[in-house]
Phi, psi and omega in degrees: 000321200265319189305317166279359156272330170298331182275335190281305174311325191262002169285328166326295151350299207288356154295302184297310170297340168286321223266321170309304211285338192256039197045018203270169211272097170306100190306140170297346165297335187242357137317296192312289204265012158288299179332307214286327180312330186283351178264318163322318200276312164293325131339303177287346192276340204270337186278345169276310185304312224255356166232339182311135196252113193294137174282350172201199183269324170331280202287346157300285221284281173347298210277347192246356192243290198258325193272306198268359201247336191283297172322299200291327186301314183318287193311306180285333176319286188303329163299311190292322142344297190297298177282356173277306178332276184314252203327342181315149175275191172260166157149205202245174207295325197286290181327306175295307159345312184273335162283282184294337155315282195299334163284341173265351118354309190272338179285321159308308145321278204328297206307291162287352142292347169211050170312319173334301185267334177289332208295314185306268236293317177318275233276343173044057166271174172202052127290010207238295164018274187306335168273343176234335186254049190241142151004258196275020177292129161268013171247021202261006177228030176304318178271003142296284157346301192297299185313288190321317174302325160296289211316246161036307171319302175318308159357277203273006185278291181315302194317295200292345189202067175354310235283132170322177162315272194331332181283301179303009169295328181315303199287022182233158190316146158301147164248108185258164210257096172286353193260182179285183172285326183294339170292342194280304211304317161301336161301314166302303197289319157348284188293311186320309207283298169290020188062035204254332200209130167267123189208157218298306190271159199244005179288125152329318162345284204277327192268341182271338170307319219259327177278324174283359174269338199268350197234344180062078179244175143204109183270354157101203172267121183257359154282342152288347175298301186300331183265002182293284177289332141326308144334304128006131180267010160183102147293019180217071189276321201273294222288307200313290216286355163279304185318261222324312209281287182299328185264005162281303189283329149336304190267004174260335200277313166305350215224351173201043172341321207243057190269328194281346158303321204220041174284007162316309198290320187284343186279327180287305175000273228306334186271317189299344170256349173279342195252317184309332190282307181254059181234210233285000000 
């Protein structure tokens, strides 16, 4: 009964939890009337809960640790929202910089202040479970809290730095591919073939898209490539010379255990037996 009203209450819901979960920018005016909907909801949520007689501790413990916290986090999200609105200051870009800095400041107090339960909260323990996650528990609405603060994080991360992805992708070094292309494509289709990377489309297509951006490439038709290296009288050339490479440097790196003292020294080793193995 109270789990199907909790599910009934966040289908209530669930416009507002799509528009969150999906960045999109809420006007402060629709802050205002998400709350006050989310107080509603929870009333109704509450009127159940506040006579419900839970059948063991299993299902006490579920419903206060997991079920009811996927609700609640909207609600303090959207408050703590709402009042960061009202409080902005007035000024110029350095000023607001400086205003979100201190809420985030503040997420960062909280955090340390209840280290305990976010380490409980990572690590998805449950020897506590019966102590905190009960009725009359003054911790029973904590992993809701917890959930809102990464929100809250996420949040103010976007505030301080609009910019779509793709721009911020600019500000961090290029990455470039030093090997040949037919070496990127046997790297791909490998790990892919071996179930290394998961990715939304089962097209090949889409996952060499994903590689030629990240490295700012362009590899061609790469199923003629792959069918090329299919051909081959040793189709696995690049992978043979990753074994051969990690176990040179592993076993140089073992061989000077105390690396962090002389790592000039080992870096140089490790290019001097990577260049006897493979060179030029």
């Amino acid at each position: 009964m109270l789990r199907k009203r909790l599910l009934l209450v966040m289908s209530k819901f669930n416009k507002i939890k799509e528009a969150i979960d999906n960045g999109l920018k809420i006007k402060p005016l629709d802050l205002k009337k998400h709350h006050q909907k989310h107080n509603e909801l929870t009333e109704e949520l509450l009127e159940v809960e506040r006579t419900y007689i839970f059948k063991d501790q299993a299902e006490e413990i579920r419903y206060y640790k997991m079920e009811k916290p996927e609700f609640m986090k909207y609600g303090i999200f959207i408050d703590r929202v709402y009042d960061m609105y009202l409080d902005e200051p007035f000024g110029f870009k350095e000023t607001k910089m400086e205003f979100l800095q201190q809420e985030m400041n503040k997420l960062c107090t909280f955090q340390e202040e209840n280290k305990e339960m976010y380490r409980y909260f990572k690590a998805n323990e449950t020897n506590k479970d019966a102590e905190y996650f009960h009725r009359n528990s003054t911790k029973m609405d904590i992993f809701a809290v917890i959930s809102a603060t990464f929100m809250l994080e996420k949040y103010l991360y976007s505030e301080k730095d609009p910019r779509p992805l793709s721009e911020k992708l600019k500000d961090y070094p290029t990455i470039k591919w030093k090997g040949s292309k037919v070496e990127l494509v046997e790297l791909i289709y490998v790990l892919a073939y071996a179930g290394k990377i998961e990715h939304e489309s089962k097209e090949m297509d889409m996952l060499v898209k994903a590689f030629e951006g990240t490295f700012d490439i362009d590899l061609g038709n790469h199923y003629r490539t792959f069918s090329d290296i299919q051909n081959r009288d040793d189709p696995s050339k690049l992978l043979l010379i990753l074994v051969d490479t990690l176990r040179i440097v592993v076993s140089i790196l073992n061989e000077n255990l105390d690396n962090r003292k002389h790592k000039l020294e080992v870096i140089q080793k490790i290019k001097v037996a990577l260049a006897q193995l493979h060179p030029s």
